[in-house]
N, C-alpha and C positions, 0 to 999 in steps of 0.2 A: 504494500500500500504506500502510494510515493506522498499522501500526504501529512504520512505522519512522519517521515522523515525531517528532524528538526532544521538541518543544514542548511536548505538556501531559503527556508522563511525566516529564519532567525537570525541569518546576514541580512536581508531584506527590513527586517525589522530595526535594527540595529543602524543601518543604515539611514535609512528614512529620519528615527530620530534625532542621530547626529546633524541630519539637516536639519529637521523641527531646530533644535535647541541652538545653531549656529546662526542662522536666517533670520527666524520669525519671531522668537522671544526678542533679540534685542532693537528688531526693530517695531515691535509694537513696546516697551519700554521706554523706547526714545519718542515715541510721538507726544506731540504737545501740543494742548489745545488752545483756538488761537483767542478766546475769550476768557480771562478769568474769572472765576465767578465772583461777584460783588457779598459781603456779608448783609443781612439786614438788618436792615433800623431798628436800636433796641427800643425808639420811641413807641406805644401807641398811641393810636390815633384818638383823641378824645370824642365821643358820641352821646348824644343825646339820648333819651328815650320819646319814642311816638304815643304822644297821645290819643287816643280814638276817641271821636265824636260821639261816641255813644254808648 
């Protein structure tokens, strides 16, 4: 049964992730977003309450 023969999926695999981990971690790592996010206002807003007509 040639697919239990561990040798050339386990180079295949081995392989593959050496690229994952060389490529694509460090360039999603390095991406930077081009807005920073602003903190909010620790004011609140002052509000009234509605009174109903009835």
């Amino acid at each position: 049964m040639p697919q239990l023969d561990p040798s050339p999926w386990f180079a295949l695999l081995v392989f593959s992730w050496l690229v994952f981990l060389t490529i694509a971690i460090p360039k999603t790592l390095n991406h930077e977003f081009p807005n920073e996010p602003t903190p909010l206002a620790t004011e609140t807003d002052k509000t009234s309450h509605w009174t109903w007509s009835w």
